[in-house]
Each structure stands twice: as structure tokens, then as C-alpha cells.
C-alpha positions in Angstrom: 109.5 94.0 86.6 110.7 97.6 87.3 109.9 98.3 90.8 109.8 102.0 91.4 109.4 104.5 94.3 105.7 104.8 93.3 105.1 101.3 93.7 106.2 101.0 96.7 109.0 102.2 99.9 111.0 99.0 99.5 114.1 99.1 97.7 115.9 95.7 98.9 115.4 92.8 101.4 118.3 91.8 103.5 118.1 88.0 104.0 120.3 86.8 107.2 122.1 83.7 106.3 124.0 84.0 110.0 124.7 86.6 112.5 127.1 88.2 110.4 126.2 87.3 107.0 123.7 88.6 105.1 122.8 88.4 100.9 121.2 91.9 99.7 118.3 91.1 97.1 116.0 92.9 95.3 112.6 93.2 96.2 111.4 91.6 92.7 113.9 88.6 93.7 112.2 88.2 96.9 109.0 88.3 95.0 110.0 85.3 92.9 110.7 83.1 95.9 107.5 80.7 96.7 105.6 82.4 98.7 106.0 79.7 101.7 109.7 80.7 101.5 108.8 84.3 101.8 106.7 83.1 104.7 109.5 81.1 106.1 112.1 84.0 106.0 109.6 86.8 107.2 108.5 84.6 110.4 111.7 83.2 111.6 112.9 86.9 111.6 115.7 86.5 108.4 114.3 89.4 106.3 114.7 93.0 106.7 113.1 95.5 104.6 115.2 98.6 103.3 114.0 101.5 101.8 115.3 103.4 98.8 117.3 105.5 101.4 119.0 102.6 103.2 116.8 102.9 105.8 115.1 99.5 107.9 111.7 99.5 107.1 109.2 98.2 110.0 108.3 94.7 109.0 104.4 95.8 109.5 104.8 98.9 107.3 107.1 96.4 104.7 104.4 93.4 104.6 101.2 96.3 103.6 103.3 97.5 101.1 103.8 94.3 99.9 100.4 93.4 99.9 99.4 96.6 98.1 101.6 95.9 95.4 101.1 92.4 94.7 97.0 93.5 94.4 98.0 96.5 92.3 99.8 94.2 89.5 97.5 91.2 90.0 94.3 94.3 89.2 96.6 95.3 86.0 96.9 91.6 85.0 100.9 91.6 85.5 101.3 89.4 88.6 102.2 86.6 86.6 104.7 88.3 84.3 106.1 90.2 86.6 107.0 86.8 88.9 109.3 85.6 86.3 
């Protein structure tokens, strides 16, 4: 899955493994975690949004863009495929 600026603002997701340590993903990586993972990491505060700019992205802001583009692919029949 080719994520682009028309689908949505995020470019990657920080994931804080410690207070000093962080692994930068891609937001199609993220997206093939389960989604109680995603859950997990979102509400105990270890994921931060970035935008193609390198800018934070307000975790509101990050989860409707989210949800817009999971019901955009799911409507094109690609949510599956594009999970992989």
C-alpha cells in the first residue's frame, strides 16, 4: 500500500520504546499491527503522529485521519490487501 499525501497528513508514527528511544515506522506498518496493539500504543501515550513535514500531528487530528482512510480503502475493497 502506497500511502500518499492525498490519502492522508501522516507520513510516520513514532513508537516510544523508552524515554529516549523511539523506532520510526511507517504508517502502513502501523496499520498492519492488530488493531488492539494500535489501541494499546495510542492509549498508553507510545505513538506520535508525524506529518510529511516532520511535524507532530495532534493525536485527535491523527486518529480521524486514520479512520477516514481505513473507510476510504475498505469502500474501494482494498482494506484487506492493503493490510498485508
Amino acid at each position: 500500500m502506497n500511502i500518499s499525501n492525498n490519502d492522508t497528513n501522516i507520513a510516520q508514527v513514532a513508537i516510544k520504546n523508552s524515554e529516549t528511544d523511539y523506532q520510526i515506522i511507517t504508517l502502513h506498518e502501523f496499520l498492519k499491527k492488530g488493531s488492539s496493539e494500535r489501541t494499546s500504543l495510542v492509549l498508553g501515550k507510545k505513538a506520535e503522529f508525524i506529518d510529511f513535514e516532520g511535524n507532530k500531528i495532534n493525536l485527535l487530528e491523527a486518529l480521524k485521519s486514520i479512520t477516514e482512510l481505513i473507510k476510504k480503502l475498505r469502500s474501494e475493497g482494498t482494506l484487506v490487501d492493503s493490510m498485508r
